[in-house]
N, C-alpha and C positions, 0 to 999 in steps of 0.2 A: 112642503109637500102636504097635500090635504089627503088627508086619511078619513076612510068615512065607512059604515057599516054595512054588512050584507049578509042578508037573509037569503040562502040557497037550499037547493033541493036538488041532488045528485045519486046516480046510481053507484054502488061499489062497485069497481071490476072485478075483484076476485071471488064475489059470489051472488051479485046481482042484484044486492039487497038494496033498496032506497032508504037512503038519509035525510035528515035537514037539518039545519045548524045557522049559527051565525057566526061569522068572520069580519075581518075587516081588512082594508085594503086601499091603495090610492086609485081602481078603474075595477069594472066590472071586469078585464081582459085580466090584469091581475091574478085576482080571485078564481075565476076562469081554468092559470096555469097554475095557482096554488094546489089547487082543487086536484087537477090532475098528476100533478107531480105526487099528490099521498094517496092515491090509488083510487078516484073518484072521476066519473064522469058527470058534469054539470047539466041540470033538465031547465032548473032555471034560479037565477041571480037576479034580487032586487036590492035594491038600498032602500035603508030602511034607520029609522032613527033611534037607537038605542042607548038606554039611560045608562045602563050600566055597563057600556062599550065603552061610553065617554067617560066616565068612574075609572072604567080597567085604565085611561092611558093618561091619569095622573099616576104617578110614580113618584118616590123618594130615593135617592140617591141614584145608585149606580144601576142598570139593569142585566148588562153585560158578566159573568162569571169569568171566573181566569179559564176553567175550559171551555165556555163559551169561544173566549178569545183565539186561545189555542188551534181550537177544532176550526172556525173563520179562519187566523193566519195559513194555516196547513192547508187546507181546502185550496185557498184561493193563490196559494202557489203552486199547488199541482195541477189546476184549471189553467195558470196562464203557461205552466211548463209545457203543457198537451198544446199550446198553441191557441185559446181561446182568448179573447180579444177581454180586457179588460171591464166594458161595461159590461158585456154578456156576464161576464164570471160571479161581477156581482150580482148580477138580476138572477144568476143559477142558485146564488148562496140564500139570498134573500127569500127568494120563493120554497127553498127546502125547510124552512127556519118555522118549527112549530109554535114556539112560545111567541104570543103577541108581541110583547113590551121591544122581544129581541127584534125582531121580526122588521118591525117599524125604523128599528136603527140602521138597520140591513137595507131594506127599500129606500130609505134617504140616504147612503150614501150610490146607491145604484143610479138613481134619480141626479144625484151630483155630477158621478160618473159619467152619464149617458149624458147632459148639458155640458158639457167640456170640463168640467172641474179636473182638477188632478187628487189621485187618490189621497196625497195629504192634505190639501184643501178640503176633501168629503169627511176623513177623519176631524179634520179639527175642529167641526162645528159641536165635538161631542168629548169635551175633555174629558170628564167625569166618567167614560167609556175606555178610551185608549189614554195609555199614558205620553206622556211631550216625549220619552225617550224613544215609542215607536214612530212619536213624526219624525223624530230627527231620520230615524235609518232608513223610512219610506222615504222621505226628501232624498234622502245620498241615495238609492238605488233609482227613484226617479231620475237623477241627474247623471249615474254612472251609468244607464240602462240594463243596471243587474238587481230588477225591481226583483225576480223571483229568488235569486240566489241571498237577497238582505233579509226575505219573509221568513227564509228556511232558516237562518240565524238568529232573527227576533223568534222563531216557535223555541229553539235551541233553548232559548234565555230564558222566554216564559216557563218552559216545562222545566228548568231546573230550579225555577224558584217556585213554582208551584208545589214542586217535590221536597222542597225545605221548608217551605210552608206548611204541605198536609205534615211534614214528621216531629214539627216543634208544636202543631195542636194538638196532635193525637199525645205527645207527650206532657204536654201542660192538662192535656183532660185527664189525665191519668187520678189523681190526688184528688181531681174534682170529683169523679165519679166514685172515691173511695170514701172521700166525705160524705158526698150526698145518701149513698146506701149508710153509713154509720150513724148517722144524725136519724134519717130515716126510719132505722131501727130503733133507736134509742126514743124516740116522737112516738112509732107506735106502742113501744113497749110502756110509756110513762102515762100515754091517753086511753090506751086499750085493756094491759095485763095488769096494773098497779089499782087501778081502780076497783077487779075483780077480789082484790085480796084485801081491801082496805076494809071493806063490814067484816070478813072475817075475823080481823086480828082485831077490827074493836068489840067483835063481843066477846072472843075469847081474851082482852083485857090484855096484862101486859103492857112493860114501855116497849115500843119496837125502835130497832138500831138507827142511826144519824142518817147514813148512806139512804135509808128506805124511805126515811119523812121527809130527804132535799128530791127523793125522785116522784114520792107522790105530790109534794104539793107544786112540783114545777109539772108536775101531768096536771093537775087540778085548775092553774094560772093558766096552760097552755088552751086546756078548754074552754075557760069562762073570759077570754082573752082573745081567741084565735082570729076573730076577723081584723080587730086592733094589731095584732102582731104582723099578721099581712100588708094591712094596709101602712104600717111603720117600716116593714123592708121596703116596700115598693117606694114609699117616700123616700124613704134613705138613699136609694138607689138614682133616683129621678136628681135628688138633689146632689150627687157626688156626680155626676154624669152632667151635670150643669154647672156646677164651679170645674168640673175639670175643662170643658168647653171654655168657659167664661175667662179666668184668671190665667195667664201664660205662666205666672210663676210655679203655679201649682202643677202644670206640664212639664215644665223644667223639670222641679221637684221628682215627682213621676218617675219621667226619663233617668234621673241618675240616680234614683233609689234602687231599679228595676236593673242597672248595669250592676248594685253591686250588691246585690242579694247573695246569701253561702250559695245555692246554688242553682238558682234559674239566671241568676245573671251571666253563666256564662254561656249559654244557649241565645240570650239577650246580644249579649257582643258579637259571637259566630254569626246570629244572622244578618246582624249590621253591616260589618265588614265586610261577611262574603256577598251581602248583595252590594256593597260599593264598589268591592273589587269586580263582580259578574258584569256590573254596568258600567265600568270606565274601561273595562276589557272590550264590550261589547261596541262601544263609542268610540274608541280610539281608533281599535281594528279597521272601520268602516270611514276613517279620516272624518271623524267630526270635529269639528277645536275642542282645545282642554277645556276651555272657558264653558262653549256648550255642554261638553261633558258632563260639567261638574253642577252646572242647571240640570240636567235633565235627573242624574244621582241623588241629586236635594228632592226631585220632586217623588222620586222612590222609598226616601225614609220617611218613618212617622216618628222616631225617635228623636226630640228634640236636641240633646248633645249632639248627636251624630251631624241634626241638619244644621249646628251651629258652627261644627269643626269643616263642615260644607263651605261654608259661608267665608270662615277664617280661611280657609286654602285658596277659594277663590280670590281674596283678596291678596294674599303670598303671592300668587301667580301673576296677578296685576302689578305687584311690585317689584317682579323678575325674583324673587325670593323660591325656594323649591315648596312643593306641595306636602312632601314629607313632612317636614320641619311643624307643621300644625298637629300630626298627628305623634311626632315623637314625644315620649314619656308622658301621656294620658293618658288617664285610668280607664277611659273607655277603648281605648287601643292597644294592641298585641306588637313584641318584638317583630315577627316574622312579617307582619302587615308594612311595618317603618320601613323594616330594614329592605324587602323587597322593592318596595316602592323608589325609593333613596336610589338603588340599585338602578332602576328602570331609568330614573332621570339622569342618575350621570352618564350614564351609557347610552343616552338618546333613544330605544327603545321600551318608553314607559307600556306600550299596549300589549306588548310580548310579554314582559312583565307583570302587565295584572292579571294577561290571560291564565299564567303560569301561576298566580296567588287566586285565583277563580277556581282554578282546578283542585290548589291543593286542599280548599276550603271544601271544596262537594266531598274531596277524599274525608276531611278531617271530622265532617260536620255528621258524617255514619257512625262512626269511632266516638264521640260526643256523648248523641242523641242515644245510643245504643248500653254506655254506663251507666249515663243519668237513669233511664230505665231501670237497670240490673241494682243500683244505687237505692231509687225510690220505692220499688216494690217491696222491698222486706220492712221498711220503714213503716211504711203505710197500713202494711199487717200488722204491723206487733201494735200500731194504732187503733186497730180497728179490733183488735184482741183484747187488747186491754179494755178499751170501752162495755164489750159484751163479756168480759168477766166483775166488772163491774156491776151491769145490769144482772147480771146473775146468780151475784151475790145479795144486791139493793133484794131479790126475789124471795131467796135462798135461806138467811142471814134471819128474818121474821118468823119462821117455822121454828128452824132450829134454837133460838132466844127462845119464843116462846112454850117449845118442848121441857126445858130447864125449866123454866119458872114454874110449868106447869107440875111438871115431875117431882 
């Protein structure tokens, strides 16, 4: 699809006012129904060559957001429930889609759409977008012709891991934020306050206490220093960030150090497990083979054990061996997960079965997130207490010395 710029000039409808702007689009007609769809009538549309149009539509990585994704899945099954013909739905989705980068993804699978493609054919020219677990359930609804009723169960899945997602950052940032204000204070305090008192207390003489001369002279190093210390996190940073990229060992490593941490590890396994079980629930249900399955599951983890015990079960499976059996007594695995699963295959309903370890993980993973919480908070203060009773003292501590001596 060629995508190319345009320079327009339109009146608002809701209060008459004249615009101009530039957009982009694959036809002036396009742009046209963009235009109009956000409350615009079009006077006039040129194309036009724009430097930094072409700039906007390099991209790095993904441009798609999981509620991006969400808000598309949902849309576009309520469009085809209402009886709207599949390419329409997309050119309706496409054209509502304010952000460029999205926008452009949206308009090429519309463009796929409307050339006969099939919607998993339009999806999969964009992996890095949708994941290989929603082509599998758009292929089975394509082929069961229950394309709407498989969208409404991929939203189902996305929004419950979305929702395990937003509640294990909001609590990993917890600590973060408690640090960065702690260190923060303790930075302004040693650049800013420490050096107000420093000619003081040497012309009123006096040795001043230990605590006071480690906080001034690291406020002292931190000034005559600061752009070197910057430029040494940033380094440090670029280079951890590149052997962890580089070396798999070091990912390995990573991954199993991060399962058995005192206490984020277990937030680390919960969300492991419960997204393996949410997606082999979600796969089975929908009659995809185990085989596929357990591809589409690998490609959901980032946790390197997990996509190795992936790896190991698909091979169990291949060798008529049970799936369990890879996961039983490993440190990155729960009884309740073995023993469930174990269950699911001797009884020939393994999908019933993960759905049922799906659910109880959403129940269990409130009850978790919600200690860990009640757990870190009081922690993290008596941390951040101590630190500014410390500075307080480092303050404090040189008046009153030098009162004595002075006395």
């Amino acid at each position: 699809m060629n995508i190319k710029d345009y320079r327009y000039k339109a009146k608002r409808m809701k209060d008459g006012k004249i615009v101009k702007g530039v957009t982009e689009g694959p036809s002036k007609a396009v742009v046209d129904q963009f235009l109009f769809e956000n409350g615009m009538r079009a006077i006039e549309i040129e194309s036009t060559n724009n430097l930094f149009g072409k700039l906007s539509r390099i991209t790095l990585g993904s441009v798609i957001t999981d509620t991006d994704l969400i808000f598309y899945l949902k849309q576009l099954a309520s469009l085809l429930r209402s009886g709207i013909k599949l390419n329409e739905a997309c050119e309706i989705l496409a054209t509502q889609q304010t952000s460029k980068n999205v926008r452009r993804v949206y308009y090429s699978i519309y463009y796929d759409v409307n050339g006969g493609a099939s919607l998993s054919e339009a999806l999969k020219r964009y992996p890095k977008e949708f994941p290989r677990m929603l082509l599998s359930l758009v292929q089975v609804g394509e082929a069961t012709g229950e394309l709407e009723e498989v969208l409404d169960e991929a939203v189902e899945y996305f929004e419950k891991q979305y929702h395990l997602k937003t509640q294990i950052k909001s609590t990993l940032m917890l600590p973060v934020i408690y640090l960065v204000v702690a260190f923060g204070v303790a930075i302004f305090l040693m650049v800013a306050v420490m050096p107000q008192f420093e000619g003081m207390y040497a012309s009123l003489g006096g040795e001043l206490p230990g605590v006071t001369m480690f906080f001034m002279n690291a406020g002292n190093f931190v000034r005559a220093n600061a752009l070197f210390i910057i430029a040494g996190i940033i380094l440090f940073v670029v280079l951890v960030r590149a052997i962890y990229k580089r070396f798999e060992g070091v990912q390995n490593a990573v991954s199993a150090v991060a399962i058995k941490m005192p206490i984020f590890g277990e937030l680390v396994k919960m969300n492991n497990l419960s997204r393996i079980a949410s997606t082999l629930s979600q796969m089975l249900t929908n009659h995809v083979p185990l085989q596929e399955s357990l591809k589409n599951t690998y490609e959901t983890i980032d946790n390197k054990v997990y996509k190795k015990l992936l790896i190991q079960a698909q091979k169990n499976v291949n060798q008529g061996d049970t799936m369990s059996s890879t996961f039983e007594h490993h440190y990155a695995s729960e009884v309740v997960f073995t023993r469930m699963m174990s269950v699911g295959e001797r009884s020939g309903d393994l999908a019933k079965m993960m759905t049922s370890l799906s659910n109880y993980y959403d129940e269990d993973s409130e009850v978790k997130i919600d200690r860990l919480k009640k757990g870190l908070e009081p922690l993290l203060l008596i941390f951040i207490y101590g630190m500014i009773l410390v500075m307080i003292l480092a303050v404090m501590l040189p008046s009153l010395t030098l009162s004595d001596q002075l006395g």
